[in-house]
mmCIF file as Biopython writes it, N, C-alpha, C and O atoms, coordinates in Angstrom:
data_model
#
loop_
_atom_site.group_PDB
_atom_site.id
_atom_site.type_symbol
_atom_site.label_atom_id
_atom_site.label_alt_id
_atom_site.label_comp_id
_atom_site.label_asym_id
_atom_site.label_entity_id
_atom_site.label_seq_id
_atom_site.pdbx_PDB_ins_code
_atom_site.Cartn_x
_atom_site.Cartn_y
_atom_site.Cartn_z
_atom_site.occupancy
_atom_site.B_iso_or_equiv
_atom_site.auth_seq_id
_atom_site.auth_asym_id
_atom_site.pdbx_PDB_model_num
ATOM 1   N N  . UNK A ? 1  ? 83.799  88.363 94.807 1.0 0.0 1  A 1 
ATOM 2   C CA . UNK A ? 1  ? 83.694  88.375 93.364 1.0 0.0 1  A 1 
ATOM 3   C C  . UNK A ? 1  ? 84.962  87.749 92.785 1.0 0.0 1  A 1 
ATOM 4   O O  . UNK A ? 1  ? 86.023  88.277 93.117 1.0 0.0 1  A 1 
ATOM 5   N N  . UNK A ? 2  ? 84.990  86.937 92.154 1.0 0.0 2  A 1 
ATOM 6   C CA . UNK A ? 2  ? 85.632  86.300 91.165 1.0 0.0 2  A 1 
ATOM 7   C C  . UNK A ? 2  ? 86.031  86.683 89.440 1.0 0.0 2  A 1 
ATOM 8   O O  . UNK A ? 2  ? 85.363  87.242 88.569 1.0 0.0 2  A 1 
ATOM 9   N N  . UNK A ? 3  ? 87.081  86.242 89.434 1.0 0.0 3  A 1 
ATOM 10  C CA . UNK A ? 3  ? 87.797  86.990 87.519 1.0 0.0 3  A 1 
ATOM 11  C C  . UNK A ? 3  ? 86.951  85.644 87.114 1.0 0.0 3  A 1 
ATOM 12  O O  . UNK A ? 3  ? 86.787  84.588 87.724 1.0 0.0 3  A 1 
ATOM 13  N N  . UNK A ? 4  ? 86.385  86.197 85.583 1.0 0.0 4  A 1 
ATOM 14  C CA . UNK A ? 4  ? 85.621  84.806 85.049 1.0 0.0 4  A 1 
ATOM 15  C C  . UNK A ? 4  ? 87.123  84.224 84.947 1.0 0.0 4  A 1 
ATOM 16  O O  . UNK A ? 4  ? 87.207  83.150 85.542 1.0 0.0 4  A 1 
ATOM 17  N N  . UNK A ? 5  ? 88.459  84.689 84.291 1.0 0.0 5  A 1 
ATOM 18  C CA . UNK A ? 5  ? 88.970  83.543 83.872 1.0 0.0 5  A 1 
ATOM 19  C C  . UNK A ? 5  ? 89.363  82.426 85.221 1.0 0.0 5  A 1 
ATOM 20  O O  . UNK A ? 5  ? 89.676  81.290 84.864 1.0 0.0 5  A 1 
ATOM 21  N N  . UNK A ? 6  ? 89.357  82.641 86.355 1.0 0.0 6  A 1 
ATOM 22  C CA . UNK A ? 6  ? 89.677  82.037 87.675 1.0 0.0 6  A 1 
ATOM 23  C C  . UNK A ? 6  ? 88.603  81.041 88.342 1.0 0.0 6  A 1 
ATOM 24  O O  . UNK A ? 6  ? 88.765  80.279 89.295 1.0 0.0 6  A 1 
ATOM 25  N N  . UNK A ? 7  ? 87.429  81.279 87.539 1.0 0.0 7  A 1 
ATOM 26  C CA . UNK A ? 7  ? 86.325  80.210 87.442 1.0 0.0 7  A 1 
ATOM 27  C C  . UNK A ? 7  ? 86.233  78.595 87.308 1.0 0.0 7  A 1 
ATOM 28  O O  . UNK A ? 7  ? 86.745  78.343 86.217 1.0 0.0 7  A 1 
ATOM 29  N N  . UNK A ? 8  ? 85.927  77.715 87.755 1.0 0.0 8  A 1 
ATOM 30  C CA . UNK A ? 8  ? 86.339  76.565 87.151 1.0 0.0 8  A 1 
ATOM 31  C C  . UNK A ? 8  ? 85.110  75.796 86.645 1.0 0.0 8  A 1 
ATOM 32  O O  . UNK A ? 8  ? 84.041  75.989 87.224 1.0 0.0 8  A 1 
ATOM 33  N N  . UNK A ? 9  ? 85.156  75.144 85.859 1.0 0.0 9  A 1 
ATOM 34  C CA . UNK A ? 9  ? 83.859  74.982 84.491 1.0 0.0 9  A 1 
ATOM 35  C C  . UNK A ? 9  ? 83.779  73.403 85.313 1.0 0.0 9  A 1 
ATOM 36  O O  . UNK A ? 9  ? 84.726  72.783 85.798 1.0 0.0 9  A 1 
ATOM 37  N N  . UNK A ? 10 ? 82.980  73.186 85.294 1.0 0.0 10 A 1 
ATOM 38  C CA . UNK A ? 10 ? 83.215  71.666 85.460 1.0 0.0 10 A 1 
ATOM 39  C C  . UNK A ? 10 ? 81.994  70.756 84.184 1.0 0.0 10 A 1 
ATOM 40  O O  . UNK A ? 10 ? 80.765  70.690 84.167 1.0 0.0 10 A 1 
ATOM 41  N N  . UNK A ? 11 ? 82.954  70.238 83.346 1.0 0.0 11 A 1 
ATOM 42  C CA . UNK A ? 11 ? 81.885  69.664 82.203 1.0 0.0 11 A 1 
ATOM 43  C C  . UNK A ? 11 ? 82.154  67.947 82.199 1.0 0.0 11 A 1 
ATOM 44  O O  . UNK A ? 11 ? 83.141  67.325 82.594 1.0 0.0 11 A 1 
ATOM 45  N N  . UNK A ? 12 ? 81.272  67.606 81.781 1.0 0.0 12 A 1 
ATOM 46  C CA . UNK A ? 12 ? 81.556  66.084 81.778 1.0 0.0 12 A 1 
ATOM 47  C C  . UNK A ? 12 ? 82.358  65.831 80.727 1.0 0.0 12 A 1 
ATOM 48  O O  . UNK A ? 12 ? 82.500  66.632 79.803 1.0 0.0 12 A 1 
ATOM 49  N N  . UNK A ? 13 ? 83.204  64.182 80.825 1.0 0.0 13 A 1 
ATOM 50  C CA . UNK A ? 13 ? 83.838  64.257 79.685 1.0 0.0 13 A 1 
ATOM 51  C C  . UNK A ? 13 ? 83.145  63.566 78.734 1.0 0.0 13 A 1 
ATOM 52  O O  . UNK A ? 13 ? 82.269  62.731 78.958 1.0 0.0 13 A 1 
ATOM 53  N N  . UNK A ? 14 ? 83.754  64.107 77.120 1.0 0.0 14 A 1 
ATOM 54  C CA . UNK A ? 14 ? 82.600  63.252 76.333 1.0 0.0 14 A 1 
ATOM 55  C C  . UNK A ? 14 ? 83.341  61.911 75.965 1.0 0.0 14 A 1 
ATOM 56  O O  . UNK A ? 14 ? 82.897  60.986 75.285 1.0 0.0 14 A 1 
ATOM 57  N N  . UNK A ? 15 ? 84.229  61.989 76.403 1.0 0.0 15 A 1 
ATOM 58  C CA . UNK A ? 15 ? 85.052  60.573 76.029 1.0 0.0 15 A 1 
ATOM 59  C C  . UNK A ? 15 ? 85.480  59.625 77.365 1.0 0.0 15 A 1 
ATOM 60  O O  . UNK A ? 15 ? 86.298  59.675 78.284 1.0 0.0 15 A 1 
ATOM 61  N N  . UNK A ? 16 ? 84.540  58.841 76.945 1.0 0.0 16 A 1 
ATOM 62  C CA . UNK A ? 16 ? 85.187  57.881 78.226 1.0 0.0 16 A 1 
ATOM 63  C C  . UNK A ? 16 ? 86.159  56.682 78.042 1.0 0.0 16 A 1 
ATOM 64  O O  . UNK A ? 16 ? 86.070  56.024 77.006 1.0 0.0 16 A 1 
ATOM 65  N N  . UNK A ? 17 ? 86.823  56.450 78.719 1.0 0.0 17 A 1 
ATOM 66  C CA . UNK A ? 17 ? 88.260  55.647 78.400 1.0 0.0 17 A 1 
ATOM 67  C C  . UNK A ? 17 ? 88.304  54.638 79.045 1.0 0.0 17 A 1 
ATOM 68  O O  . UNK A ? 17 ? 88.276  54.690 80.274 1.0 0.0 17 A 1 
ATOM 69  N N  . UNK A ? 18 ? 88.428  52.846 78.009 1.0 0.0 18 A 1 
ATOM 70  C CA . UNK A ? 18 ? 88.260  52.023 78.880 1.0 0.0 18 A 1 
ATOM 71  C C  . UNK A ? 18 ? 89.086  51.330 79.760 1.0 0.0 18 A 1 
ATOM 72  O O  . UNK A ? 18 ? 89.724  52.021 80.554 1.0 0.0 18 A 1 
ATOM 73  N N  . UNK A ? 19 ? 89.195  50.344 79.794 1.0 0.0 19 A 1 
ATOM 74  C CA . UNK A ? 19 ? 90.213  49.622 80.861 1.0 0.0 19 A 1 
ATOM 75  C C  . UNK A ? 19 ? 91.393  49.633 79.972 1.0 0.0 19 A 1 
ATOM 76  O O  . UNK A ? 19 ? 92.445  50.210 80.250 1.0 0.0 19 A 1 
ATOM 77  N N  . UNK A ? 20 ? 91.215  49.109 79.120 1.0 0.0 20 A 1 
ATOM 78  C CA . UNK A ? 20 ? 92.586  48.695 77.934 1.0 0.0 20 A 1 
ATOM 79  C C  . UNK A ? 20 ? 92.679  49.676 77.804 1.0 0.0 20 A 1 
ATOM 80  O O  . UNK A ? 20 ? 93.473  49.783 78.739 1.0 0.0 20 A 1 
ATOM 81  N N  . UNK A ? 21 ? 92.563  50.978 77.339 1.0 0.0 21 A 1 
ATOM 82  C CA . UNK A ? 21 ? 93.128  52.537 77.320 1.0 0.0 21 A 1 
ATOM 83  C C  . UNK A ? 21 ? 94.005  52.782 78.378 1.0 0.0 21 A 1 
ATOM 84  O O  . UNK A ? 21 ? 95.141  53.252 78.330 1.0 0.0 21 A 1 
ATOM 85  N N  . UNK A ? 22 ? 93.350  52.411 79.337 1.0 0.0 22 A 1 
ATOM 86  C CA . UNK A ? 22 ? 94.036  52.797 80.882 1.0 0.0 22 A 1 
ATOM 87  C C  . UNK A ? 22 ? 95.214  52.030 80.888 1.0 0.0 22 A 1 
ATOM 88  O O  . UNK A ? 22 ? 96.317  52.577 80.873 1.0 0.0 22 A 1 
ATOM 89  N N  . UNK A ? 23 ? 95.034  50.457 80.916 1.0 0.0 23 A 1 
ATOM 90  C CA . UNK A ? 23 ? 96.228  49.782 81.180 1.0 0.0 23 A 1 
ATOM 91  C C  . UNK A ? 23 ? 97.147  49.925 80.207 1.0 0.0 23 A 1 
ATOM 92  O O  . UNK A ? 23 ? 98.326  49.827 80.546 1.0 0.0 23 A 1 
ATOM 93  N N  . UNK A ? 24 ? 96.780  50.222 78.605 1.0 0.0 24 A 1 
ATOM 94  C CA . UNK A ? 24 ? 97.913  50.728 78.027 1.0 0.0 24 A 1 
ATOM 95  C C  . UNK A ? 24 ? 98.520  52.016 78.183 1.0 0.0 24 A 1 
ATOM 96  O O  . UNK A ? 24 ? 99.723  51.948 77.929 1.0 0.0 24 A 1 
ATOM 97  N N  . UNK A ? 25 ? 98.100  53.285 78.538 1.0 0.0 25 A 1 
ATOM 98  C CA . UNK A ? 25 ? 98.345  54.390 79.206 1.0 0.0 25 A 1 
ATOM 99  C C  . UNK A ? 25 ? 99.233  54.249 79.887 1.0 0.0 25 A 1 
ATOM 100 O O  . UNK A ? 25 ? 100.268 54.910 79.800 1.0 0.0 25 A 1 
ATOM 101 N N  . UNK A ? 26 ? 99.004  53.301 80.761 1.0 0.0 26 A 1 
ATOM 102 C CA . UNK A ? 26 ? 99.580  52.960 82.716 1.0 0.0 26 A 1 
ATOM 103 C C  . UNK A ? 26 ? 101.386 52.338 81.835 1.0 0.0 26 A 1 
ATOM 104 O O  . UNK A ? 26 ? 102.564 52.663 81.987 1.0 0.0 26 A 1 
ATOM 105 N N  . UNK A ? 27 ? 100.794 51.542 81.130 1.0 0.0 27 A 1 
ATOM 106 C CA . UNK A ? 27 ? 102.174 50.315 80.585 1.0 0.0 27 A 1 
ATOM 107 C C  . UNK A ? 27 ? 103.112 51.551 79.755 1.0 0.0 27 A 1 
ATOM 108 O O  . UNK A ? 27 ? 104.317 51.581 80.005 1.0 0.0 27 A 1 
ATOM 109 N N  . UNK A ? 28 ? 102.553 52.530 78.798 1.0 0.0 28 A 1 
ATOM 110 C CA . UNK A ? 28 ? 103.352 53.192 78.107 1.0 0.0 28 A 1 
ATOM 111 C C  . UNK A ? 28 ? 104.494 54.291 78.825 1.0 0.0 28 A 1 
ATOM 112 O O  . UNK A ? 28 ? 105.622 54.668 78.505 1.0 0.0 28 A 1 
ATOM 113 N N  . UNK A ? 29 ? 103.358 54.649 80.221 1.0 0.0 29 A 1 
ATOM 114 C CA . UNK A ? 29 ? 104.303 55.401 81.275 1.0 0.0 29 A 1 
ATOM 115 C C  . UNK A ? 29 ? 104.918 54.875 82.037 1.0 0.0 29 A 1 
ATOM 116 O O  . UNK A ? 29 ? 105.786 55.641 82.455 1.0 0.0 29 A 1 
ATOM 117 N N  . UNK A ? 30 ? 104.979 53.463 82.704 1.0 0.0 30 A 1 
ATOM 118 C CA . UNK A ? 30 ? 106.456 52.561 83.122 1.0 0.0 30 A 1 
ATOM 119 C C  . UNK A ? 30 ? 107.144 52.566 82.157 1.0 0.0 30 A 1 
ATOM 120 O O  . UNK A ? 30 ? 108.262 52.986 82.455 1.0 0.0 30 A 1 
ATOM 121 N N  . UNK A ? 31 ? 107.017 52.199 80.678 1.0 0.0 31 A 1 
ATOM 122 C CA . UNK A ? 31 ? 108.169 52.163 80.211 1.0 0.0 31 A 1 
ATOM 123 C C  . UNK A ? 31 ? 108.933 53.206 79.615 1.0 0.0 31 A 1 
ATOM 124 O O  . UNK A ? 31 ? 110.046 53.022 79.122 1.0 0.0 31 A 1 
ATOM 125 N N  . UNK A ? 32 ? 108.197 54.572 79.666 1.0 0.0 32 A 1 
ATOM 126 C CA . UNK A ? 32 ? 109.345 55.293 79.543 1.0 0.0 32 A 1 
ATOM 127 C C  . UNK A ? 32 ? 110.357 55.585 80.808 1.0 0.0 32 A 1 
ATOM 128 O O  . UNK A ? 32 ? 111.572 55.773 80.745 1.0 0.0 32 A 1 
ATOM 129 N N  . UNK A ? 33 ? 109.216 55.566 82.388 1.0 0.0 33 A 1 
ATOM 130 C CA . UNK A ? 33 ? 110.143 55.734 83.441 1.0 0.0 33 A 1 
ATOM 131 C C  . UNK A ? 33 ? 110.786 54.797 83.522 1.0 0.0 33 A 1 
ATOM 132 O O  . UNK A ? 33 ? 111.792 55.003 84.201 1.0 0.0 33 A 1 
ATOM 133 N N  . UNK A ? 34 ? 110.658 53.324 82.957 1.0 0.0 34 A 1 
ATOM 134 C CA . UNK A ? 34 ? 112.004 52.226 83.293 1.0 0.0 34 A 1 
ATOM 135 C C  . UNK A ? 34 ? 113.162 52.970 81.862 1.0 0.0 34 A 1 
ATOM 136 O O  . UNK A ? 34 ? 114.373 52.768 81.963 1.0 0.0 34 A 1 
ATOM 137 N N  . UNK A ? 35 ? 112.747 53.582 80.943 1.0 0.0 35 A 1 
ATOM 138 C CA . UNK A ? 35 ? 113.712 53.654 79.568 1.0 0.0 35 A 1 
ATOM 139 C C  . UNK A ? 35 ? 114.784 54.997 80.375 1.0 0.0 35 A 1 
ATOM 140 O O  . UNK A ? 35 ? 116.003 55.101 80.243 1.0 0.0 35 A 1 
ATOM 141 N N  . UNK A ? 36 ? 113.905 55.864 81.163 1.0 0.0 36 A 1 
ATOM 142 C CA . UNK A ? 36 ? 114.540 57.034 81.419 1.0 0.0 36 A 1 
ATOM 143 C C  . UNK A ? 36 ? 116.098 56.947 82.679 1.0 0.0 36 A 1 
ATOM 144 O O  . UNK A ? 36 ? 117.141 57.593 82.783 1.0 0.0 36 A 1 
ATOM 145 N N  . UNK A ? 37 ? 115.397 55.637 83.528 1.0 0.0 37 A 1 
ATOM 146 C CA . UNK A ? 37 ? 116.076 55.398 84.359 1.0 0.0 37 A 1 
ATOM 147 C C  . UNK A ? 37 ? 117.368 54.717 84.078 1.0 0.0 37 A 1 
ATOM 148 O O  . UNK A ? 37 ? 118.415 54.859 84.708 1.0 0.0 37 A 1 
ATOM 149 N N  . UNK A ? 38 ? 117.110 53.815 82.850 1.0 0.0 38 A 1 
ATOM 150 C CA . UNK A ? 38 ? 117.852 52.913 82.454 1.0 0.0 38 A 1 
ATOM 151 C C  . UNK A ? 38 ? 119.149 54.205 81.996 1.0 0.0 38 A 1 
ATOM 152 O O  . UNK A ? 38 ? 120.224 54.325 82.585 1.0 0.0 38 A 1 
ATOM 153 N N  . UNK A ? 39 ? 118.554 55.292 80.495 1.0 0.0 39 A 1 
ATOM 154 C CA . UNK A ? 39 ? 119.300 56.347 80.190 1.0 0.0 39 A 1 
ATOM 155 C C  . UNK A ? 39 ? 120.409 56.776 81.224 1.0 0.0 39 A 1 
ATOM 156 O O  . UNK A ? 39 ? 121.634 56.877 81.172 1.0 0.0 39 A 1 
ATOM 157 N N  . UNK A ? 40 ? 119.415 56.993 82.218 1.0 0.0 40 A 1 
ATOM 158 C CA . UNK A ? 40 ? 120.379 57.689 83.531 1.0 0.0 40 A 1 
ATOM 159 C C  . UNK A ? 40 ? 121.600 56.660 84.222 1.0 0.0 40 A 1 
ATOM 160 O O  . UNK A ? 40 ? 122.659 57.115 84.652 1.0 0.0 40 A 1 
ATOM 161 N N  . UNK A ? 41 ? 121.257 55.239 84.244 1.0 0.0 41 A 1 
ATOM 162 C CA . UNK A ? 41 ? 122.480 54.445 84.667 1.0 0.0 41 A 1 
ATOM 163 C C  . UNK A ? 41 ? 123.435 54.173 83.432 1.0 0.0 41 A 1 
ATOM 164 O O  . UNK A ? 41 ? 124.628 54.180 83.736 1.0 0.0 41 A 1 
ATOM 165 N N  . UNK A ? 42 ? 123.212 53.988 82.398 1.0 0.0 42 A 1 
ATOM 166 C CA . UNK A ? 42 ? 124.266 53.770 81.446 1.0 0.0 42 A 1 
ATOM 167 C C  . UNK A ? 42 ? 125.108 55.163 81.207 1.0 0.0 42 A 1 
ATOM 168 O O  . UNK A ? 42 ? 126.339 55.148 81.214 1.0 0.0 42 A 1 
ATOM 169 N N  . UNK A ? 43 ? 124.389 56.310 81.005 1.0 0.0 43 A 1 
ATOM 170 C CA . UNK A ? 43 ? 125.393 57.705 81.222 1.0 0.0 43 A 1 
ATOM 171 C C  . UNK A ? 43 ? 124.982 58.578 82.127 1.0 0.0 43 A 1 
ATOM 172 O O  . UNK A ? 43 ? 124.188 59.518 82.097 1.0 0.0 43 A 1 
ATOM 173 N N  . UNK A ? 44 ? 126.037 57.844 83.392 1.0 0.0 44 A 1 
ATOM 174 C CA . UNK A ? 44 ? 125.849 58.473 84.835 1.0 0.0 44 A 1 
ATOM 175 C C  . UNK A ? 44 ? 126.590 60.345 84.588 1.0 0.0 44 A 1 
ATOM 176 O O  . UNK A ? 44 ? 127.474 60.617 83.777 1.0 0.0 44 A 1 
ATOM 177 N N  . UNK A ? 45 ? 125.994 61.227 85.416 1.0 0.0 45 A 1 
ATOM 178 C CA . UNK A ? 45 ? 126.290 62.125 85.349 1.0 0.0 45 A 1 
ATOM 179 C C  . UNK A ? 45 ? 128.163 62.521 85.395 1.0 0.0 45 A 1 
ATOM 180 O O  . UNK A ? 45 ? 129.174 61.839 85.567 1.0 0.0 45 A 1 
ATOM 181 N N  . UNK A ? 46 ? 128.042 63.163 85.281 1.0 0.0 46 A 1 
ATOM 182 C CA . UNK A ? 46 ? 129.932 63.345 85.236 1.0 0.0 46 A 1 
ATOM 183 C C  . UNK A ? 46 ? 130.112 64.916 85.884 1.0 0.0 46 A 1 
ATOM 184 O O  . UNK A ? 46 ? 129.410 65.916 85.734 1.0 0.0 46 A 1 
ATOM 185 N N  . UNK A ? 47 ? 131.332 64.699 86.650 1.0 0.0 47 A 1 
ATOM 186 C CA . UNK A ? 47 ? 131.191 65.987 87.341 1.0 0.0 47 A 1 
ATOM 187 C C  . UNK A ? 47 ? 133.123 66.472 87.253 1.0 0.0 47 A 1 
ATOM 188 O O  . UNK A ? 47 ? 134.043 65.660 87.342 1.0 0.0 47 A 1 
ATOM 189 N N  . UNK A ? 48 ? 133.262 67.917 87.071 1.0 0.0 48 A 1 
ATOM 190 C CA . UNK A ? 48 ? 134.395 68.452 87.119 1.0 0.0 48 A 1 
ATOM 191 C C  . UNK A ? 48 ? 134.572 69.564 87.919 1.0 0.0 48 A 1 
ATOM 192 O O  . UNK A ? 48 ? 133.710 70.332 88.345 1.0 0.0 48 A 1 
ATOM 193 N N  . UNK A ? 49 ? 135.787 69.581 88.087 1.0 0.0 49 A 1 
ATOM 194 C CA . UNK A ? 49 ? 136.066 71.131 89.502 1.0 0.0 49 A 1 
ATOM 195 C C  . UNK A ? 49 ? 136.445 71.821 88.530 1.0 0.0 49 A 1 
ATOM 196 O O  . UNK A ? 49 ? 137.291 71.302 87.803 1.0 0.0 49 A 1 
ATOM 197 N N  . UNK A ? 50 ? 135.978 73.140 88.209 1.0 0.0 50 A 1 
ATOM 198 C CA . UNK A ? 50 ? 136.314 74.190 87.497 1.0 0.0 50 A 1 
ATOM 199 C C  . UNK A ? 50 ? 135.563 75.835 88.267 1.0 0.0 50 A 1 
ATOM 200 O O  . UNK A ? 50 ? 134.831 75.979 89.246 1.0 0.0 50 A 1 
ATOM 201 N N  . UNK A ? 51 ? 135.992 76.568 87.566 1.0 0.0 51 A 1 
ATOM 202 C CA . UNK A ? 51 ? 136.577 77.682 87.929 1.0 0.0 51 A 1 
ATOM 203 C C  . UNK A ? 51 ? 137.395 77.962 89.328 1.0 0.0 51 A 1 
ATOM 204 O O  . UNK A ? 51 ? 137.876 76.961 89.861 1.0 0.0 51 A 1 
ATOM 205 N N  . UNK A ? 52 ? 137.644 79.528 90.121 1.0 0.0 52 A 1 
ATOM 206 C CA . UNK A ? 52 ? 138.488 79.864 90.828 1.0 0.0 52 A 1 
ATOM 207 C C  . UNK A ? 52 ? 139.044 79.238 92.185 1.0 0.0 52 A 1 
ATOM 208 O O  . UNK A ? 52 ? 140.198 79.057 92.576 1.0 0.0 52 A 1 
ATOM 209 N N  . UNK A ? 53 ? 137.465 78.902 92.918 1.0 0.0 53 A 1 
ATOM 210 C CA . UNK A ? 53 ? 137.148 77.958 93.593 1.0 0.0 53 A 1 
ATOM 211 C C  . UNK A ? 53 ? 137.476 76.453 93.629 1.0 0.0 53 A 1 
ATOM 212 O O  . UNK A ? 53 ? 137.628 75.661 94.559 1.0 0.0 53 A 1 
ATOM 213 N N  . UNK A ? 54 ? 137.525 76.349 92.438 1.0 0.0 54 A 1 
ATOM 214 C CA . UNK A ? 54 ? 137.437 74.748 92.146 1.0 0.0 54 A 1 
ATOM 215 C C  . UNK A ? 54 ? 136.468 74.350 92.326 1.0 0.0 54 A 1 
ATOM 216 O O  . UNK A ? 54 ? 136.691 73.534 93.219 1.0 0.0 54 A 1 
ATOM 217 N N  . UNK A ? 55 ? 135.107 74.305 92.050 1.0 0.0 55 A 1 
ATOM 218 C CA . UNK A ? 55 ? 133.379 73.804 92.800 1.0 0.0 55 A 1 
ATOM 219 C C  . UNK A ? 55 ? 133.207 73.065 91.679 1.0 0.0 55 A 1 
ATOM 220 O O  . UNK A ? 55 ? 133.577 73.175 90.510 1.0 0.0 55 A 1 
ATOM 221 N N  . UNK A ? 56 ? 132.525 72.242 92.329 1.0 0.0 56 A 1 
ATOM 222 C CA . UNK A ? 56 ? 132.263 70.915 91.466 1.0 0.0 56 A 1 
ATOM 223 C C  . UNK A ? 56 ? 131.367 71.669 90.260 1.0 0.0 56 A 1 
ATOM 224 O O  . UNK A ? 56 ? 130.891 72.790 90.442 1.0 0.0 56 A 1 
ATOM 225 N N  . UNK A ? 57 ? 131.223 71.052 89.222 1.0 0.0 57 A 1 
ATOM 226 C CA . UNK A ? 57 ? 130.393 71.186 88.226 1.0 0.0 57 A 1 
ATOM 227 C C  . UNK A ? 57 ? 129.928 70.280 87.211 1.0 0.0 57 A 1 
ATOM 228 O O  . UNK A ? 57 ? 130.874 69.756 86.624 1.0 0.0 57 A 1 
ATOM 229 N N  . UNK A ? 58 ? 128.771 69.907 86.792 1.0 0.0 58 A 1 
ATOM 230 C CA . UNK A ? 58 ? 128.366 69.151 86.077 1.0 0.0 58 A 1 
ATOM 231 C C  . UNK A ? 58 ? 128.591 69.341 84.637 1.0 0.0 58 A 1 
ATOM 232 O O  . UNK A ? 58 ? 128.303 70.274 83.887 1.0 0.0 58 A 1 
ATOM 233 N N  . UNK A ? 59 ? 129.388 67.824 84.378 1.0 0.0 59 A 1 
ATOM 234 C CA . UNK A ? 59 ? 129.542 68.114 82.712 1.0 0.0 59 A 1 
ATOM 235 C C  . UNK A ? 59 ? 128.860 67.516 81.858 1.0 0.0 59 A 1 
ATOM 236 O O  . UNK A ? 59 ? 128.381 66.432 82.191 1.0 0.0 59 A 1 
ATOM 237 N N  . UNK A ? 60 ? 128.566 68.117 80.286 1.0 0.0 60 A 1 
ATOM 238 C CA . UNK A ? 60 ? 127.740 67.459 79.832 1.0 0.0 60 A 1 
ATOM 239 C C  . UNK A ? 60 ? 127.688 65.706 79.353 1.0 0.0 60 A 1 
ATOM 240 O O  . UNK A ? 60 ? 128.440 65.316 78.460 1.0 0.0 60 A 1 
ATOM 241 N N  . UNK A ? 61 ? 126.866 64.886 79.951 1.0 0.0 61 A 1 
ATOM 242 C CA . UNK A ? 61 ? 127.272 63.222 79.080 1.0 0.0 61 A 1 
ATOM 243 C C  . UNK A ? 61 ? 126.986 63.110 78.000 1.0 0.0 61 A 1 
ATOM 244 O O  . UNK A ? 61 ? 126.602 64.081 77.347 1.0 0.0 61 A 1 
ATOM 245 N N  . UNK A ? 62 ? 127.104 61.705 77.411 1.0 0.0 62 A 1 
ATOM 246 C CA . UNK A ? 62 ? 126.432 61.821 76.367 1.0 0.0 62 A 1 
ATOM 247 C C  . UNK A ? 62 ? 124.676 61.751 76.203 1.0 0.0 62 A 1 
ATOM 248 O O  . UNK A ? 62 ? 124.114 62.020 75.141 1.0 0.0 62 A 1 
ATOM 249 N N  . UNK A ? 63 ? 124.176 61.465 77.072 1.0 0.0 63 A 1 
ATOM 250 C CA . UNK A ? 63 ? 122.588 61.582 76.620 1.0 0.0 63 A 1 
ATOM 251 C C  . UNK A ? 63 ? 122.372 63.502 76.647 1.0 0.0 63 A 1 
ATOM 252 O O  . UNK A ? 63 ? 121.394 64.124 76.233 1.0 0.0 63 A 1 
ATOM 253 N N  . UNK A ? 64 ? 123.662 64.077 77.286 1.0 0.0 64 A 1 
ATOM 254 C CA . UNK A ? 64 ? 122.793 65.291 77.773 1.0 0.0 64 A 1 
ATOM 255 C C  . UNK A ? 64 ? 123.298 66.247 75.992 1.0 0.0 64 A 1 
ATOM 256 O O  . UNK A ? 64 ? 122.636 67.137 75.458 1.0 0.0 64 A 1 
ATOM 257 N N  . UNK A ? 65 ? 124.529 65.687 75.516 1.0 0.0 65 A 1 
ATOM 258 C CA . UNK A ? 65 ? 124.896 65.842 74.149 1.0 0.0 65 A 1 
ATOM 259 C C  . UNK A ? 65 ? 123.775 65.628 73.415 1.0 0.0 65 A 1 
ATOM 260 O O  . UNK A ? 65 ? 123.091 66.631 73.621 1.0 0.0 65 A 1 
ATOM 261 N N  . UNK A ? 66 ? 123.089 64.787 72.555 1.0 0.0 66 A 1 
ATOM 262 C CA . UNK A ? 66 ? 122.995 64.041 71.793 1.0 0.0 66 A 1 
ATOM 263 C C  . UNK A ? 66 ? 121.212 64.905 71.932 1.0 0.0 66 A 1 
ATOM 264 O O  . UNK A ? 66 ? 120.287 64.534 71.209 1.0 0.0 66 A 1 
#
């Protein structure tokens, strides 16, 4: 026996999505992963030894500011 909410419905979709949906979909998510990557090389992480230990620690950059 099964919880209804643990059920899985399976419905068709009523919207179907065409090629140009897709390939703009596809294009909008490279360019945020090329925008995100880019973010990440221009403000590379920055790291400081702090507290008792001295252990490295990550400080904030500026994308992680802003």
């Amino acid at each position: 026996m099964t919880h209804p909410a643990t059920q899985l419905i399976d419905e068709p979709i009523a919207v179907e999505i065409t090629v140009r949906d897709q390939m703009a979909m596809t294009r909008s998510a490279v360019a945020a992963a090329e925008d995100d990557r880019l973010a990440h090389s221009i403000h590379p992480a920055r790291w400081e030894r702090r507290g008792l230990f001295r252990r490295l620690r990550r400080r904030a950059g500026l994308s992680e500011v802003a």
